[in-house]
FIVO-842656 format. One line per 2 residues: number of its first residue (from 1); their letters; for each residue x, y, z of N, C-alpha, C, CB. Coordinates in steps of 0.001 Angstrom, whole numbers, m for minus. Glycine has a CB too. Layout:
<recs>
NUM> A> X:Y:Z:X:Y:Z:X:Y:Z:X:Y:Z ~ ...
</recs>
This chain:
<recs>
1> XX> 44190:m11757:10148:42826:m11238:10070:41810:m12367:10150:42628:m10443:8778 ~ 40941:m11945:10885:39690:m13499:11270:38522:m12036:10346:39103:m14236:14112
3> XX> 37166:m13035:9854:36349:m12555:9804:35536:m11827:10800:36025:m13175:9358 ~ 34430:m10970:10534:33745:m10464:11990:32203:m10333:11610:34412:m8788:12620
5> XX> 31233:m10640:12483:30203:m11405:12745:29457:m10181:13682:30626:m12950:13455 ~ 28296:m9594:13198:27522:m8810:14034:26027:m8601:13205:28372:m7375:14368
7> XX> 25015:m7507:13627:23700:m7372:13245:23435:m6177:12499:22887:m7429:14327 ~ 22553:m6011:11773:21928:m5445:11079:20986:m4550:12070:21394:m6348:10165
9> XX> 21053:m3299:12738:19819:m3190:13086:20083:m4109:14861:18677:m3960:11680 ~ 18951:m3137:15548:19062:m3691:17011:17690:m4738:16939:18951:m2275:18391
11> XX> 18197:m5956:17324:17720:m7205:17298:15917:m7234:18575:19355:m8282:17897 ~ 15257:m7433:18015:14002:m7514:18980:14403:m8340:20729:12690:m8618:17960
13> XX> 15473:m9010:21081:15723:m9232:22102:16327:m7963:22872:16394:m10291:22003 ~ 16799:m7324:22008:17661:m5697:22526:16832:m5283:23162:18120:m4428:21482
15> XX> 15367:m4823:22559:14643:m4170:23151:14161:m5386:24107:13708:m3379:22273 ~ 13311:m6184:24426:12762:m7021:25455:13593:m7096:26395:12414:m8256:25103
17> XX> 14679:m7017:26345:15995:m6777:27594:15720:m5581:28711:17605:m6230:26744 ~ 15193:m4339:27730:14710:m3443:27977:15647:m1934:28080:14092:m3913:28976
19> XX> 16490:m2519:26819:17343:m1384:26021:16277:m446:25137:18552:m2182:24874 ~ 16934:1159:25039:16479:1524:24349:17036:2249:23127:15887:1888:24928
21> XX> 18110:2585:23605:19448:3335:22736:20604:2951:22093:20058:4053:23395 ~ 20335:2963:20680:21268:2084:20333:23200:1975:20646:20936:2205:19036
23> XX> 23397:3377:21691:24889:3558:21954:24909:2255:22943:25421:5221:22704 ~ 23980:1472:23921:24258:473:24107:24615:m874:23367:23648:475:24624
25> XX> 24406:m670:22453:24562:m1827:21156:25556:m2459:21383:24744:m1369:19684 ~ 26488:m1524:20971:27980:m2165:20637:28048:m3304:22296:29633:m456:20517
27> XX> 28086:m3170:23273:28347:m3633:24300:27783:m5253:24685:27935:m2624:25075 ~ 26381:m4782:24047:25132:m5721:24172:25940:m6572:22953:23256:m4966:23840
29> XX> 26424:m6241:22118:26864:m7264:21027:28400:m8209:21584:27216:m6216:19434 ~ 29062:m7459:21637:30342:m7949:22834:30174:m8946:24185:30851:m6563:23575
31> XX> 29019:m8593:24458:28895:m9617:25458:27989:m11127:25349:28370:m8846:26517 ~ 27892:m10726:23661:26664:m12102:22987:28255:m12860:21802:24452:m11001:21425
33> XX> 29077:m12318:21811:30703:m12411:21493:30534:m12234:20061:31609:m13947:21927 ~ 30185:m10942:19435:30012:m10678:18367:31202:m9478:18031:28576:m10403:18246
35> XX> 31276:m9354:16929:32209:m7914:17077:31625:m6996:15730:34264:m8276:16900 ~ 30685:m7023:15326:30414:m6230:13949:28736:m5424:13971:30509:m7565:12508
37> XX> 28676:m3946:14070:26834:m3432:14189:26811:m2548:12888:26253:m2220:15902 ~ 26213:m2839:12291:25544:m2182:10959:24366:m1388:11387:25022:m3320:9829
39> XX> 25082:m103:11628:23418:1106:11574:22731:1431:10586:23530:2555:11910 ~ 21470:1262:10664:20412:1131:9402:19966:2465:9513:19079:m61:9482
41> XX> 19735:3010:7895:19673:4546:7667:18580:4105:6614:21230:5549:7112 ~ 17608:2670:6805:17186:2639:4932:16467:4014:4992:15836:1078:4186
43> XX> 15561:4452:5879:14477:5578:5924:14943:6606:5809:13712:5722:6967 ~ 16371:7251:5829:16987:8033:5942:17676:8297:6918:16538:8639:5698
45> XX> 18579:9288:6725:20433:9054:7757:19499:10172:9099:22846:10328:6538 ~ 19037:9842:9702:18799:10345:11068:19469:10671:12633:18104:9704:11238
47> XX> 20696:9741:12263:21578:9908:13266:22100:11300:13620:22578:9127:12980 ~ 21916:12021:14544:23079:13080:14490:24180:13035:15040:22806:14112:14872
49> XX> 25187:13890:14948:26621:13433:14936:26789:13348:16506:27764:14532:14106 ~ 25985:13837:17697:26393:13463:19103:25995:12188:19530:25889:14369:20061
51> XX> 24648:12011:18841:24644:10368:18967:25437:9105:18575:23744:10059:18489 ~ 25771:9986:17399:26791:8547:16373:27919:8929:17525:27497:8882:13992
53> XX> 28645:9957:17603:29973:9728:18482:29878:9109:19787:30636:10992:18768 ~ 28086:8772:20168:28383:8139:21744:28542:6657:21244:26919:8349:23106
55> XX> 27780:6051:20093:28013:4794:19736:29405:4093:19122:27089:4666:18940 ~ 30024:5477:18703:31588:4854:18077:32199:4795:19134:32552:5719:16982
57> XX> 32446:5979:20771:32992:5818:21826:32774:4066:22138:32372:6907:22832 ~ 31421:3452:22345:31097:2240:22952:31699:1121:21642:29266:2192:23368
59> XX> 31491:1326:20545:31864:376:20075:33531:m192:19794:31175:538:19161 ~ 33965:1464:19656:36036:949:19925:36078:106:21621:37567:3153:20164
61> XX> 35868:898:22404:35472:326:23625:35460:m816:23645:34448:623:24049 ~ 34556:m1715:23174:34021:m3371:23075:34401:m4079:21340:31876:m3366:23369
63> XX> 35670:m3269:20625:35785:m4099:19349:34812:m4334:18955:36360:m5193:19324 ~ 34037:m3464:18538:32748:m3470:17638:33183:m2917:16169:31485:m2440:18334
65> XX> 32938:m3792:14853:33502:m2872:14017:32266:m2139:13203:34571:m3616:13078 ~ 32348:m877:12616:30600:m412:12213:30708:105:10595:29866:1246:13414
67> XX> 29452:m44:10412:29464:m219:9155:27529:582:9000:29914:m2170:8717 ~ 27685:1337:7544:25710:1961:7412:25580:1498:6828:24907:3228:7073
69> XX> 24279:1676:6605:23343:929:5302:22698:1607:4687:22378:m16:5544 ~ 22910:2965:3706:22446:4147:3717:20764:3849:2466:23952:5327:3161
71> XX> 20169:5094:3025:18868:5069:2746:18265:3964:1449:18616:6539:2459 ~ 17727:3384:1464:16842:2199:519:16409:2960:m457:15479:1379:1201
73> XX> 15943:4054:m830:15821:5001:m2043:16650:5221:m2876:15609:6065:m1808 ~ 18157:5325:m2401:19180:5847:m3556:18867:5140:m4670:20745:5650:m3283
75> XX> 18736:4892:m5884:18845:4490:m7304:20159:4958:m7675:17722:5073:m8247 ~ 21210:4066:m8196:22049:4328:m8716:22203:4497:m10136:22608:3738:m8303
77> XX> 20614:3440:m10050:20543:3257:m12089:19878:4410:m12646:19433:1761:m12827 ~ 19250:5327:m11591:18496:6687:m12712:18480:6948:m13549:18569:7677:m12795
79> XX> 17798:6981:m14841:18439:8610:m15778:17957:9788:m15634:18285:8689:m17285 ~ 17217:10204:m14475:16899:11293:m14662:17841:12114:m13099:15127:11281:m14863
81> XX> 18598:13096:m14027:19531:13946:m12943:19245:14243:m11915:19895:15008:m13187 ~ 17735:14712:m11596:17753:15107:m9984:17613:14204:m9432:16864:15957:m9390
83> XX> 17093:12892:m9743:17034:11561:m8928:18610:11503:m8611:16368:10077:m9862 ~ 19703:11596:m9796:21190:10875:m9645:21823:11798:m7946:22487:11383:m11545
85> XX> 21920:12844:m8384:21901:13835:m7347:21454:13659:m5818:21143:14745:m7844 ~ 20390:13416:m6164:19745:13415:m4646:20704:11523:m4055:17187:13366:m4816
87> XX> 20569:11106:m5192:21383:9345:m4633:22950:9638:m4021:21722:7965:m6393 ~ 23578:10697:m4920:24579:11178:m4203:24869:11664:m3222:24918:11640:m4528
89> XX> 23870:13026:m2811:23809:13267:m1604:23375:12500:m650:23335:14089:m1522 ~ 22689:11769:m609:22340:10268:244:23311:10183:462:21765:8934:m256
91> XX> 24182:9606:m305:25478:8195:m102:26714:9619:1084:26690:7371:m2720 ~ 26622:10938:159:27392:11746:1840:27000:11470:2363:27524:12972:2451
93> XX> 25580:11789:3079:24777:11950:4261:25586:10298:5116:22665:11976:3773 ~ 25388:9471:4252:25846:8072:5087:26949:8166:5269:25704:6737:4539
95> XX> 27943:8783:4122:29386:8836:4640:30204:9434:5864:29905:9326:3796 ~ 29369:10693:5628:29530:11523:7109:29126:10824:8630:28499:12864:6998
97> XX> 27968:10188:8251:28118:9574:9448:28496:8158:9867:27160:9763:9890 ~ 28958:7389:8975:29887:6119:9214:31074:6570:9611:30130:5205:8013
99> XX> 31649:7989:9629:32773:8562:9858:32605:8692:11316:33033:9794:9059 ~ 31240:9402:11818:31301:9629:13325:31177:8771:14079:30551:10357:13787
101> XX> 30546:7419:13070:30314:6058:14082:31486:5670:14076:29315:4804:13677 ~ 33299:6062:13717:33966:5444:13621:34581:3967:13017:33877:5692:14247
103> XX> 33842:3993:11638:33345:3243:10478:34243:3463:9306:31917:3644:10124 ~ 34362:2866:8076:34395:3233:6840:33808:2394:5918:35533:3454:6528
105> XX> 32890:1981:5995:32087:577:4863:30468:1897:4975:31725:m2056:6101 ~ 29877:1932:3721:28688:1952:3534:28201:1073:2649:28382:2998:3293
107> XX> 27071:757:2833:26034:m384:2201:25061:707:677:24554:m1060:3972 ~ 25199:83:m17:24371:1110:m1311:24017:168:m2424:25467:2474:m2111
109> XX> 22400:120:m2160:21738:m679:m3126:22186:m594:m4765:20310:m295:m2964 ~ 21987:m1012:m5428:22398:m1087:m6765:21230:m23:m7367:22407:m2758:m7402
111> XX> 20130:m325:m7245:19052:294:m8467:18253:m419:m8619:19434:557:m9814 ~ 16912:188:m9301:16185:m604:m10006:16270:m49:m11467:14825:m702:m9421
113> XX> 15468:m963:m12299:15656:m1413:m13769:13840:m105:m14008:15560:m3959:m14142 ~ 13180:269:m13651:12449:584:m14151:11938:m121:m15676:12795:1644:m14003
115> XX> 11897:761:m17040:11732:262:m18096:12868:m239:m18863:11109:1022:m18659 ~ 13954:546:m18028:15532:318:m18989:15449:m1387:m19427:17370:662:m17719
117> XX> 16500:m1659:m20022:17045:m3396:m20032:18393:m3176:m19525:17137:m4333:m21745 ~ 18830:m4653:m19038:19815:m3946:m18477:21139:m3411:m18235:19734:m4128:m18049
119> XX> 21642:m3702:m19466:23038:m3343:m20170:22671:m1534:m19977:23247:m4112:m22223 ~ 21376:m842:m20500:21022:581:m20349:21726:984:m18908:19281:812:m20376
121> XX> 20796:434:m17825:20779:496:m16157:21896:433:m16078:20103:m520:m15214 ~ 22874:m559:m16026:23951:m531:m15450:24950:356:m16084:24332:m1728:m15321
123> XX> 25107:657:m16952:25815:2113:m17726:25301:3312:m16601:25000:2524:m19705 ~ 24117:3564:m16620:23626:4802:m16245:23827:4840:m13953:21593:4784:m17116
125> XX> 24089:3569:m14024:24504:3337:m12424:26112:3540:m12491:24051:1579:m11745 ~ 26934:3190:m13516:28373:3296:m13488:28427:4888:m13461:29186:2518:m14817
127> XX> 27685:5436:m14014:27908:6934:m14379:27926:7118:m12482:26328:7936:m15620 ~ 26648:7470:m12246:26205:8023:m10667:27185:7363:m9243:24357:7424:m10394
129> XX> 28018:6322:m9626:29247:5681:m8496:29897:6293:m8826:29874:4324:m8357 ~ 30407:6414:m10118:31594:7199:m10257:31697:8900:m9829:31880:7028:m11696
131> XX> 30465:9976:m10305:30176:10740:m9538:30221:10282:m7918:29061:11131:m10035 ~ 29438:9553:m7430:29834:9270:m5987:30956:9109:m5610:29379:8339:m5518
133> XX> 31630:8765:m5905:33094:8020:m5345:33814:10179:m5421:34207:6129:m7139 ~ 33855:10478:m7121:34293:12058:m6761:33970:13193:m5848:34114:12641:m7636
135> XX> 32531:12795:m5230:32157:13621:m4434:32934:13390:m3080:30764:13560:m4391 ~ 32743:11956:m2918:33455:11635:m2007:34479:12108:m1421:33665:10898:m2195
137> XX> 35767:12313:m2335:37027:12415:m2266:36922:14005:m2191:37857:11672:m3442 ~ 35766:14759:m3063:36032:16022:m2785:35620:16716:m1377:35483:16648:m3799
139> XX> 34635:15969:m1085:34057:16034:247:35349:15531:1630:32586:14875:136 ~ 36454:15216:1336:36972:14596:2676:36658:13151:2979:36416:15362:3823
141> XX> 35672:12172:2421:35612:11283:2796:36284:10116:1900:34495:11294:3105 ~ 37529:10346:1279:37843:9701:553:38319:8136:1399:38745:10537:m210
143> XX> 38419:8049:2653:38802:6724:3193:37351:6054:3228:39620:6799:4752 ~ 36175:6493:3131:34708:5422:2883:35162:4582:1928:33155:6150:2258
145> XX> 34342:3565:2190:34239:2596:1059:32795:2077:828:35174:1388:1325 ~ 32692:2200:m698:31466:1866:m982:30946:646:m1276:31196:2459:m1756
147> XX> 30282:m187:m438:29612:m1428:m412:28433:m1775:m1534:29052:m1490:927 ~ 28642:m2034:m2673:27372:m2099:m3493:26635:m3596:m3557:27763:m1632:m5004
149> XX> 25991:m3814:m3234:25084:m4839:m2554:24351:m5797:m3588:23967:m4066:m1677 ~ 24274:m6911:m3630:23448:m7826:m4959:22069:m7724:m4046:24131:m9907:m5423
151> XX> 21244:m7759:m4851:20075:m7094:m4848:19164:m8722:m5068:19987:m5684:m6189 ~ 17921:m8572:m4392:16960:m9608:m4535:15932:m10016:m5322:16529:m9621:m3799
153> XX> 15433:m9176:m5799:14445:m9221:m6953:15073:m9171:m8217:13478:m8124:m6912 ~ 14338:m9526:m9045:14943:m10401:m10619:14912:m8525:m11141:13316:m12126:m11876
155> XX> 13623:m7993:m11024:13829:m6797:m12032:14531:m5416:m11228:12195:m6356:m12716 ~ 15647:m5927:m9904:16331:m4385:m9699:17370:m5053:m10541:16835:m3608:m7926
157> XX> 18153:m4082:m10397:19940:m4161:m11131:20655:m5039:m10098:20991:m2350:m11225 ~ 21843:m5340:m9904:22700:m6084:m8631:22395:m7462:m8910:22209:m5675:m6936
159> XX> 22843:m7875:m10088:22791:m9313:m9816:24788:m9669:m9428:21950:m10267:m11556 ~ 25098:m10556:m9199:26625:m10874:m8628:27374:m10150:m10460:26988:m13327:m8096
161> XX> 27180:m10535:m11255:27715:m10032:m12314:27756:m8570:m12304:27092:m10510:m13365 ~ 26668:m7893:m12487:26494:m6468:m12756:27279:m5902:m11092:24500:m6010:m13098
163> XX> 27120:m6227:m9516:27486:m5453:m9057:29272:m5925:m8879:26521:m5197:m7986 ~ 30045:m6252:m9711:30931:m6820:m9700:31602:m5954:m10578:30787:m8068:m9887
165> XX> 31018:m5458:m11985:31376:m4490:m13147:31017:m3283:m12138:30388:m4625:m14807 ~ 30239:m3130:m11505:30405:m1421:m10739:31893:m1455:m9765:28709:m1003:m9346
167> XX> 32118:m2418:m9204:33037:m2355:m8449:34417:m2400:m8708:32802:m3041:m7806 ~ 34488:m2626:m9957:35712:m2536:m10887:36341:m1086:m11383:35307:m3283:m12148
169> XX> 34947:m76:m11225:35192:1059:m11282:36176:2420:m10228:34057:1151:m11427 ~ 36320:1697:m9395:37334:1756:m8143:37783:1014:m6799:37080:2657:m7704
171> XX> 39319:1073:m6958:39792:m188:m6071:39306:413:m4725:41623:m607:m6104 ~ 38719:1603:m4533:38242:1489:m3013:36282:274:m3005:37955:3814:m2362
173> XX> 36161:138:m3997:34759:m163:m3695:34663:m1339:m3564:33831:214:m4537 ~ 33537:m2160:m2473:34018:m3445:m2108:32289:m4392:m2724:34564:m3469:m6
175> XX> 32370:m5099:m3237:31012:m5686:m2824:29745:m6171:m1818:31153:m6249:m3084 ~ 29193:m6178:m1301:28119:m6101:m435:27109:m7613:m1194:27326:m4256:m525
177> XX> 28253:m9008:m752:27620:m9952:m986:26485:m10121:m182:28341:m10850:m992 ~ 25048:m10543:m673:23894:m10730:84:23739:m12157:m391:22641:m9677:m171
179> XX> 23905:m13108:300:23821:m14473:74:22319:m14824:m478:24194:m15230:1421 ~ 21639:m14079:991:19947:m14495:513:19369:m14039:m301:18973:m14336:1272
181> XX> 19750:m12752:m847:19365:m12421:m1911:19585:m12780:m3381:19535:m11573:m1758 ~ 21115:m13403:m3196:21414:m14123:m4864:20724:m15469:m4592:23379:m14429:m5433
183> XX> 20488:m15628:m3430:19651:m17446:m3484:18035:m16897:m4013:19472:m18568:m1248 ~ 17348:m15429:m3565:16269:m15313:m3629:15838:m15311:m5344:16005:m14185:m2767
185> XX> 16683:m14108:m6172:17094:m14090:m7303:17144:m15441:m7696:18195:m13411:m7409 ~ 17842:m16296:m7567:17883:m17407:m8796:17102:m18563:m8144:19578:m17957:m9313
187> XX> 15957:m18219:m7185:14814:m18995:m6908:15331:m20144:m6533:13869:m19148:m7952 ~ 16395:m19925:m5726:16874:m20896:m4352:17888:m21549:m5271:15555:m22163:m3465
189> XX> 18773:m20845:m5809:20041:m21554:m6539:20923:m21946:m5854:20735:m20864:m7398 ~ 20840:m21468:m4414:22300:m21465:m3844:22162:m22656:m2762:22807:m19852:m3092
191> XX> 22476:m24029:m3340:22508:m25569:m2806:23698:m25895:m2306:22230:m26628:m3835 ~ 24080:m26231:m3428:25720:m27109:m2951:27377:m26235:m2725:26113:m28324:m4485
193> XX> 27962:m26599:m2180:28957:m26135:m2048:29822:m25282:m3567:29530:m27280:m1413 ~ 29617:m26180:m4504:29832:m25612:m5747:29601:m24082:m6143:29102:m26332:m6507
195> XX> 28221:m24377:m5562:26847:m22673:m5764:27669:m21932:m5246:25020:m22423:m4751 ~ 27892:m21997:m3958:28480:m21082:m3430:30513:m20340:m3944:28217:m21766:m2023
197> XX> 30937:m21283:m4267:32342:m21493:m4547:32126:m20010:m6207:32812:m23808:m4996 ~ 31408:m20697:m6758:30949:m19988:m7874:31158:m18494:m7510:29454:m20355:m8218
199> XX> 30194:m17996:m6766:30209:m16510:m6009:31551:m16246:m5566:29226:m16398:m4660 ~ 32374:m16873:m5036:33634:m16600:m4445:35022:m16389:m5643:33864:m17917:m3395
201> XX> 34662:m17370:m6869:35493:m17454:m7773:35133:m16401:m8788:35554:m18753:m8230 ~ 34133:m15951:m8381:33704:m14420:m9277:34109:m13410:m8432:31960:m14096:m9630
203> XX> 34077:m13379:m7308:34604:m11798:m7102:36513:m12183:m6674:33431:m10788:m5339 ~ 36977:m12900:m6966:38301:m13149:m6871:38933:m12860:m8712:38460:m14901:m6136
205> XX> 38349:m13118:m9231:38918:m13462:m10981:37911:m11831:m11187:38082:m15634:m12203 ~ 37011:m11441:m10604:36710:m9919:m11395:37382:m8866:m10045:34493:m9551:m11793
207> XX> 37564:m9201:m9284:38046:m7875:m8368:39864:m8509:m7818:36574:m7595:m6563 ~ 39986:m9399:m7485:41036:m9359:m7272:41498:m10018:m5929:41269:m8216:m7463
209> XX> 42308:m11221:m5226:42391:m11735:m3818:42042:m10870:m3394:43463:m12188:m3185 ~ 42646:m9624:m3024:42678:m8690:m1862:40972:m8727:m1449:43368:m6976:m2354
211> XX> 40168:m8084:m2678:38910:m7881:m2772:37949:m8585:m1834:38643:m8126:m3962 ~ 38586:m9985:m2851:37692:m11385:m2374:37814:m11417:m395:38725:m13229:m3289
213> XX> 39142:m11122:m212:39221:m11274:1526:38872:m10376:2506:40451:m11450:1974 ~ 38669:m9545:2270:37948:m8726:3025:36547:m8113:2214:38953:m7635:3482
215> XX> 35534:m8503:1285:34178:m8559:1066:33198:m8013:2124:33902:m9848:833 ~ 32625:m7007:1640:31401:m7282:3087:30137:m8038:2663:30683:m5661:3800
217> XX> 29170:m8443:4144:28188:m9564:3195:27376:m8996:4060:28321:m11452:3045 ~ 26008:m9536:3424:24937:m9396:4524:24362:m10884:4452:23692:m8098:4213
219> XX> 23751:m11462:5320:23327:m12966:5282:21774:m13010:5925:24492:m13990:6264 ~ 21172:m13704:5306:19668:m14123:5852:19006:m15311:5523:18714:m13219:5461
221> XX> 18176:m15782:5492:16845:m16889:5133:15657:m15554:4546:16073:m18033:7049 ~ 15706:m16040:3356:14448:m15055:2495:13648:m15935:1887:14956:m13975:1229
223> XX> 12522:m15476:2028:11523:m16080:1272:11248:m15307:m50:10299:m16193:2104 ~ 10850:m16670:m1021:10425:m15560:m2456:9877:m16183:m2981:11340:m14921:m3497
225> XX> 9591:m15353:m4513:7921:m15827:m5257:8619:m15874:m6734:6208:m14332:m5120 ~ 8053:m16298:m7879:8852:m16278:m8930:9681:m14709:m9217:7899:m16742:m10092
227> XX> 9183:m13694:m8465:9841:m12115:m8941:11156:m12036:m8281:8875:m10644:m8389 ~ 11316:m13369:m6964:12582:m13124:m6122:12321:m12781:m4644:13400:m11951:m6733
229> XX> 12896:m11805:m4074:12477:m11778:m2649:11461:m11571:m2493:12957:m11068:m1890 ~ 11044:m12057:m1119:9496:m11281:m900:9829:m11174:587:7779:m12282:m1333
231> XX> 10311:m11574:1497:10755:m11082:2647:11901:m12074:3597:9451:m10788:3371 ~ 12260:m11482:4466:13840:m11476:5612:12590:m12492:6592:14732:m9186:6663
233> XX> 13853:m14032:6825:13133:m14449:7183:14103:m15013:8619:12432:m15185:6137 ~ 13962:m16167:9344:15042:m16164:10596:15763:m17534:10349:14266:m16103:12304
235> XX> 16580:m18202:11407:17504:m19321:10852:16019:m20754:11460:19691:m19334:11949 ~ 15131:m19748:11853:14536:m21095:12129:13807:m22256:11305:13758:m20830:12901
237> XX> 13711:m20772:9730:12995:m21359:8529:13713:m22541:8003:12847:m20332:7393 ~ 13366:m23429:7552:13866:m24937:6955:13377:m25252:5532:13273:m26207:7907
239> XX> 12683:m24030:5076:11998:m24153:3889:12707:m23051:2360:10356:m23718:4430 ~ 13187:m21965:2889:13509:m21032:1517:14931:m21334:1868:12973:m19136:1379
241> XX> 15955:m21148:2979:17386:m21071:2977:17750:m19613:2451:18026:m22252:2061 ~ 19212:m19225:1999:19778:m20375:2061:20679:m20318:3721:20727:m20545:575
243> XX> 21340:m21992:3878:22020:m22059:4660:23453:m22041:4604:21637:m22782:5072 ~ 24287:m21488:5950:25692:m20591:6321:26520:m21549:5870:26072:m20112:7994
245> XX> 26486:m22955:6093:27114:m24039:6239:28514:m23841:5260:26112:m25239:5894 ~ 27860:m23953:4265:29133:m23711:3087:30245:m22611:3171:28488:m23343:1712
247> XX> 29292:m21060:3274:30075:m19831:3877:30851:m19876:4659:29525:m19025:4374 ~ 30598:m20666:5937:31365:m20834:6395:32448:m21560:6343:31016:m20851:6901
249> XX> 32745:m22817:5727:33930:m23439:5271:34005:m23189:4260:34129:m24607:5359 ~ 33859:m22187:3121:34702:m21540:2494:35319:m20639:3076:34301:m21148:1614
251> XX> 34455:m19703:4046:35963:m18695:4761:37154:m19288:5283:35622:m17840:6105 ~ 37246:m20304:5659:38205:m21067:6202:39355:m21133:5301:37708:m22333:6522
253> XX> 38867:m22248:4729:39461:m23010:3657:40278:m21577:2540:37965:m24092:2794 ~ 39691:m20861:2269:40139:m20109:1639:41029:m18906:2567:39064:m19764:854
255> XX> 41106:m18607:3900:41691:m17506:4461:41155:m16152:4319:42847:m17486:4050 ~ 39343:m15906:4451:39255:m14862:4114:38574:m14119:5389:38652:m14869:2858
257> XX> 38685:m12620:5593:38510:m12117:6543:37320:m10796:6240:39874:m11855:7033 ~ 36095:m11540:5227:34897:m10599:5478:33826:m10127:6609:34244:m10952:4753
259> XX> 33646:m8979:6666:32547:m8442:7512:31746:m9201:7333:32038:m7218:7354 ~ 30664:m10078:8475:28962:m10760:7934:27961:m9946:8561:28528:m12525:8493
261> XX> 27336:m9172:7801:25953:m9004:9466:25008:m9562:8707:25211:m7080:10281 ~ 24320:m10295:9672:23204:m10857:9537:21897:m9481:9600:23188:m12064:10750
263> XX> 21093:m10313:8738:19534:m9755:8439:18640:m10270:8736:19125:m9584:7349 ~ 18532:m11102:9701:17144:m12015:9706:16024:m10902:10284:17273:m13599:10892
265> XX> 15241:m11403:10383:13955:m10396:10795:13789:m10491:12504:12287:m11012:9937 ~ 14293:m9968:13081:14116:m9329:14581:15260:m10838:15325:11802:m9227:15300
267> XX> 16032:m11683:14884:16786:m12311:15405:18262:m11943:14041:16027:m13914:15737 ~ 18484:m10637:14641:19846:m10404:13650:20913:m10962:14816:20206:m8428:13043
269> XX> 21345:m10867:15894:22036:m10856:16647:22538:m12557:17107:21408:m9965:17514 ~ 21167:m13196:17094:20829:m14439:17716:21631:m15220:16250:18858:m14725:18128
271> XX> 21001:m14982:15160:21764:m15729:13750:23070:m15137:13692:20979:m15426:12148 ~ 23640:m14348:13860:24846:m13620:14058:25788:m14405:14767:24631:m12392:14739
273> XX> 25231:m14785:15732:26026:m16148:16776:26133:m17401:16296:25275:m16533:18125 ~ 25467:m17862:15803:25098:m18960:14988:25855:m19110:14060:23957:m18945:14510
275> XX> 26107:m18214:13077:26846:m18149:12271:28415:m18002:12586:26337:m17320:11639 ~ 29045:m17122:13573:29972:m17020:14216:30467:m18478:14572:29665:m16168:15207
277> XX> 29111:m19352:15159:30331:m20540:15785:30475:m21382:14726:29906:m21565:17212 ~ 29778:m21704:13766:30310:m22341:12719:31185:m22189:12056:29800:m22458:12111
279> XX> 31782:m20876:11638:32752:m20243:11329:34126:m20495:12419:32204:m18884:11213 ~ 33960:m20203:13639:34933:m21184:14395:34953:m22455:14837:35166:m20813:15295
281> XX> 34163:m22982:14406:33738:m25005:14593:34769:m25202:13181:31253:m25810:14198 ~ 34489:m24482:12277:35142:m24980:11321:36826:m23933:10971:33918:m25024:10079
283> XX> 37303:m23652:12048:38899:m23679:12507:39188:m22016:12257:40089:m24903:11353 ~ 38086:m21359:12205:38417:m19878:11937:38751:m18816:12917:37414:m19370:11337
285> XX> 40099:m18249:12579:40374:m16915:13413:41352:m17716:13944:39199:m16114:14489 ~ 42081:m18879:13835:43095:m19270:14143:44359:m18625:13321:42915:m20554:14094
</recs>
């Protein structure tokens, strides 16, 4: 197993090419030698199922592997029931259709903290996964897997600790490391090789090898303010980070075979490559 390297979202060169549909994606990514497209649902799951099946046709086609990112609203940390509910039905809505894109990874924010503290939050988010995960299974989609994502700002839930205790709650659920976001969170913590090793030796000692090697991540350059993120920025920034460098010779060095899509802001595809050859500069997929 080699890692796999693709975008977030169709990259602003997609369109200037003078694409308009994302069932060309997968192809357009294959021929930039990527193999991984994350369809973005933050606004809600809009896809319908003849569209998603023309994009899963193109992406088996060109070894594209796919993965959602379901709606940016779900709260997992709620306490109030019709919010939990409606986060559930979200997370179907995405499941069903990571199924037609010929997928099984969804992306699912952690929460925010509202007034709770956050030992409260994360109880009341364990509750609403675990409902998720049952709906799941009762629904037919028990082969999804749920991606729960570290989160960027200091006051949502998802810091590497907390979404690490959700994911413990079932061996199908994988983490949804966001590099730039735990660098944004601890106001550019993530320097030295160490920083990074840290993150890796936590989801190996709380989830387990298997876990640790196939991880999904999302990767960017974010800018932030003392609250944490403040926005997705591209590899050209030299100022917030953080940088792949390390990520990448830890995948190596260690043998691990996570999903990356990049997030940068309208160059997902272009950092996607970038990241890819460093990852094979430094002996990967051998």
């Amino acid at each position: 197993m080699k890692a796999k390297f693709g975008a977030a979202g169709n990259s602003d060169s997609f369109y200037a090419e003078g694409h308009k549909a994302s069932e060309e994606m997968p192809k357009w990514l294959k021929e930039r030698g990527l193999d991984a497209y994350e369809y973005q649902c933050g606004n809600g799951v809009r896809c319908g199922e003849a569209t998603a099946k023309k994009i899963a046709l193109q992406a088996e086609e060109n070894g594209i592997v796919m993965s959602v990112h379901s709606p940016y609203y779900i709260n997992l940390a709620t306490p109030e029931e019709e919010k939990r509910v409606g986060s559930i039905n979200y997370i179907l809505q995405s499941a069903q259709l990571v199924k037609f894109l010929g997928g099984d990874r969804v992306v699912v924010h952690s929460g925010a903290l509202g007034k709770m503290e956050r030992p409260e939050a994360l109880e009341f988010a364990k509750k609403t996964v675990k409902l998720a995960r049952e709906a799941l299974v009762s629904e037919g989609y028990e082969n999804v897997r749920l991606c729960i994502e570290t989160m960027g700002k200091i006051n949502q839930l998802g810091n590497l600790e907390e979404v690490i205790e959700l994911c413990k709650l079932d061996e199908s659920f994988l983490p949804c490391i966001d590099f730039g976001h735990l660098n944004a969170r601890t106001l550019g913590g993530l320097k030295t090789k160490a920083d990074f090793e840290e993150i890796f030796d936590a989801i190996k000692n709380g989830l387990g090898a298997e876990r640790e090697k196939s991880f999904h991540s999302h990767f960017s350059k974010i800018e932030y303010t003392k609250g944490g993120e403040k926005k997705h920025l591209t590899f050209e920034d030299t100022v917030f980070g953080p940088d792949f460098d390390y990520v990448a010779e830890i995948l190596v060095e260690r043998n691990l075979a996570p999903t990356v899509i990049s997030e940068s802001a309208g160059t997902q595809a272009e950092d996607a490559a970038i990241m890819k050859a460093m990852y094979l500069k430094n002996g990967g997929g051998k």
